[in-house]
GUZA-623744 format. One record per residue (C-alpha): residue in one letter; y, z negated, x. Coordinates in steps of 0.02 Angstrom, whole numbers, plus 32768, in hexadecimal, padded with zeros to 4 digits. Each point is the difference from the previous one (the first is absolute). Example, Ala and Ser with C-alpha at 12.3 -4.5 7.8 and 13.67 -1.06 7.14 Angstrom:
<rs>
A7F1F7E7A8267 S80AC80218045 
</rs>
This chain:
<rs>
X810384558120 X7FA57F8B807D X7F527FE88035 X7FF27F3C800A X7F7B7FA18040 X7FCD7F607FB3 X7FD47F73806E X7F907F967F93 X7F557FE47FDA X80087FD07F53 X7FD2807A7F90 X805E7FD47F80 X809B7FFC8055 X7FD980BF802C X7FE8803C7F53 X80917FAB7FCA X8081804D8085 X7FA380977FE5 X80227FE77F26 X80CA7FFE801D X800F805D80AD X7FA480AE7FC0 X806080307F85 X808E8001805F X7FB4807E8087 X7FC97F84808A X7F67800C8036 X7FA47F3F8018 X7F7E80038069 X7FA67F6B8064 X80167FDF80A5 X7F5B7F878036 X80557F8980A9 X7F847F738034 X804A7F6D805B X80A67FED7FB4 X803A7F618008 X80457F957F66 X808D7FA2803E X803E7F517FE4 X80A480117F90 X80537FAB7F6F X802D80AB7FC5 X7FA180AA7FBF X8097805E8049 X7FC57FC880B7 X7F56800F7FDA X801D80C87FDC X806B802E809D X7F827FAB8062 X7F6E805E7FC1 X806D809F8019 X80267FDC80AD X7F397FEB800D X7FD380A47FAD X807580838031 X7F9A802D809D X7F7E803E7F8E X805980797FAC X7FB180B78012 X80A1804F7FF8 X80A77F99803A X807880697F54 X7F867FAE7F8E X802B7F5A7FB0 X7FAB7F598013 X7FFD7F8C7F53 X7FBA7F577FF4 X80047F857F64 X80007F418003 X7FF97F8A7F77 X7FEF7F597FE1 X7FDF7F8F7F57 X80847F66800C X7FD77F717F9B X807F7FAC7FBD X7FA27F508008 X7FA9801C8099 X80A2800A8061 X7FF680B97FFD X7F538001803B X7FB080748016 X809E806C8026 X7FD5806180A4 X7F547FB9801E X7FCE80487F5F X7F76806F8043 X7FB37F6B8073 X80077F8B7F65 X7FB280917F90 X7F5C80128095 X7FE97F327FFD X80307FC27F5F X7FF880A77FA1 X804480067F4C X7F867F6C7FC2 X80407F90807D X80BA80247FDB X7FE17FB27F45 X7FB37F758046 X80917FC6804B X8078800D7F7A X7F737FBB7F7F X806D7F607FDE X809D80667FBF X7FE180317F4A X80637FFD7F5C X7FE080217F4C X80BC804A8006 X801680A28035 X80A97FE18056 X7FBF7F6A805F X7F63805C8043 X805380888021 X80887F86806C X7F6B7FAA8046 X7F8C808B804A X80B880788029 X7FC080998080 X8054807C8040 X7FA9809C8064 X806D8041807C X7FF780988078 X804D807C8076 X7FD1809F8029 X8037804080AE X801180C38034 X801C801F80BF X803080B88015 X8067806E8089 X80937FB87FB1 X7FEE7F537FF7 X7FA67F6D7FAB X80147FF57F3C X7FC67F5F7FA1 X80047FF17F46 X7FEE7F5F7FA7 X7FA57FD87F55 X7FD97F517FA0 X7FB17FD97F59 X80087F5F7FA2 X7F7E7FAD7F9E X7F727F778004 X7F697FD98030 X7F7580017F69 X7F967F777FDC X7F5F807E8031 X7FCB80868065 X802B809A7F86 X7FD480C68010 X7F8C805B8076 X808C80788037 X80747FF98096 X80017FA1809F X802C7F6A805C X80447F7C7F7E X800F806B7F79 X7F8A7FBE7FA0 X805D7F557FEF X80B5803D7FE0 X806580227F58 X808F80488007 X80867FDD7FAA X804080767F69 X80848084802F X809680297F91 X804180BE7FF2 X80627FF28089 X7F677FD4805B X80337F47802A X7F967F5F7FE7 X800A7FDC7F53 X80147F407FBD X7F737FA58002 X7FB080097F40 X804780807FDE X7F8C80A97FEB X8067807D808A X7FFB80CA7FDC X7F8B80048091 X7F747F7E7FE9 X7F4E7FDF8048 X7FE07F9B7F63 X7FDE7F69806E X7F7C80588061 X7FF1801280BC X801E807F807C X7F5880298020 X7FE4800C7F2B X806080957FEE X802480B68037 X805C804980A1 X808B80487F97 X801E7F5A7F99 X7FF27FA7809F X806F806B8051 X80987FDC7F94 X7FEE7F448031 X7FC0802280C2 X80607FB68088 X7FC080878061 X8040808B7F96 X80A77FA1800E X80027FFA80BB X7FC180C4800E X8090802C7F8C X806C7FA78060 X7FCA805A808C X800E80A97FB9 X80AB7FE67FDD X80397FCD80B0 X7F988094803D X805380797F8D X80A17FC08021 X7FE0802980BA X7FC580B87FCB X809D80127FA4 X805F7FD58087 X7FA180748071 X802280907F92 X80BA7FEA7FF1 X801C800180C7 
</rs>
């Protein structure tokens, strides 16, 4: 299995790509790069290449892998705001200041507040190794809550529901209690592994895992 270093500084981030990576025999460990540059895109995808293309020279060893993770909370009402400028918007206007904005779009009716204050966290998480550059792709759907909630997580956790998952681990209807359910708490109100079934991250690492295992497969059949 690989060694990969972890270009982030979010802590957070670490533990969680450390959560589903270890048990699989990959060893996470962080790789600290000052001066990377966050690039001006409309999409995460070219936000990760770039920061690859930044960070490879730092590698100790050129067979290890490089992994970075971008995400991005897309409101729904906010034209999909704050989407890839999610961790400028979390620095200046913070969690606090993302409510504020959508304080005019509330509803007694679950189905119209949830339509109202729609989200959607989305995120890619790019491996470069010897063989290539891998990128994996995750979303979640839910809404934004009508207060901060939870002391757990990072970034906007603390403002985002997600919605209910059915068994086969779509998004259930909206009123309806899913298999998998947060019970209309936030991210940052529950555990890792309840979070993890809902996580756009863990979506775009097991997306990733299965492009890199189909490349190992292929390797060991030639």
């Amino acid at each position: 299995m690989a060694r990969i270093h972890f270009l982030t500084g979010n802590e957070g981030k670490l533990a969680e790509a450390i959560h589903h990576l270890a048990p699989l025999g990959h060893e996470v460990v962080h790789l600290p790069v000052d001066g990377i540059v966050e690039p001006q895109a409309e999409d995460l995808e070219t936000v990760a290449r770039s920061k690859l293309e930044q960070a490879k020279a730092h590698l100790p060893n050129p067979d290890d892998w490089l992994m970075v993770e971008d995400a991005g909370l897309f409101v729904e009402a906010l034209d999909g705001f704050p989407g890839v400028y999610s961790s400028y918007a979390l620095s200046t206007l913070g969690c606090h200041g993302l409510l504020r904005l959508l304080d005019h779009l509330h509803s007694e009716d679950l189905h119209v507040e949830a339509g109202l204050r729609r989200a959607e966290f989305k995120a890619v998480a790019a491996v470069m190794t010897p063989e290539g550059v891998f990128i994996g792709e995750g979303s979640c759907l839910g809404r934004i809550a009508p207060a901060v909630d939870g002391e757990g997580g990072f970034g906007f956790d603390p403002v985002f529901i997600p919605r209910d998952l059915d068994l086969s681990g779509q998004p259930a209807d909206i009123g309806v209690q899913g298999e998998v359910s947060t019970h209309g708490r936030t991210f940052a109100a529950v555990d890792m592994d309840v979070k993890g079934k809902f996580s756009h991250r863990t979506r775009a690492l097991e997306d990733l895992l299965t492009q890199l295992g189909a490349v190992d497969d292929a390797a060991s059949a030639s």
